[in-house]
C-alpha positions in Angstrom: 115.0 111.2 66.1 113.1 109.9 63.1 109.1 111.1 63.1 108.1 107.7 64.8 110.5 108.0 67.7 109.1 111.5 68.4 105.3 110.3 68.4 106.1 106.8 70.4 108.0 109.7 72.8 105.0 112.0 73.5 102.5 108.6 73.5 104.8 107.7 76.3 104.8 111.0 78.2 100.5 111.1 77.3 100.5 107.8 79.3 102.9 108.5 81.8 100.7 112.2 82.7 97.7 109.9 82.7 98.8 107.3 85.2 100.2 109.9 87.3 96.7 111.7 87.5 94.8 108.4 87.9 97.1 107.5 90.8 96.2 111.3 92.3 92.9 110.1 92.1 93.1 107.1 93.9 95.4 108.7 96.6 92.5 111.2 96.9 89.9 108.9 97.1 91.7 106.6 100.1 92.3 110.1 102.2 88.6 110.6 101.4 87.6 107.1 102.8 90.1 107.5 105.7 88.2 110.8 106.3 85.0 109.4 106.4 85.5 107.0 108.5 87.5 109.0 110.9 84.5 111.3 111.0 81.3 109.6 110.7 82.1 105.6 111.7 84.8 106.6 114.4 82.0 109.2 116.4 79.6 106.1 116.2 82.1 104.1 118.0 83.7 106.6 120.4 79.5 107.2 120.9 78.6 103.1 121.5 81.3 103.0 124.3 80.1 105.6 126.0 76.6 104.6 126.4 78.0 100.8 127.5 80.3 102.1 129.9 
């Protein structure tokens, strides 16, 4: 491969190790959120019904 080839190659790989980490991120941030609400919002709930019932 001619010099270009080899740094349009490792811009691609940069880019590819960067999307993969931002979509870790994300992922991370959505189990977080599904934590949360598993924890704080669904206590509140399960905590409503019983006083109503």
């Amino acid at each position: 491969m001619s010099e270009q080839q080899d740094a349009l190659a490792r811009e691609r790989e940069e880019i590819a190790t960067r999307v993969a980490s931002f979509r870790a991120t994300q992922q991370k941030f959505e189990r977080d959120r599904q934590e949360y609400y598993a924890s704080t919002l669904g206590n509140a709930w399960s905590g409503f019904q019983r006083k109503t019932a």
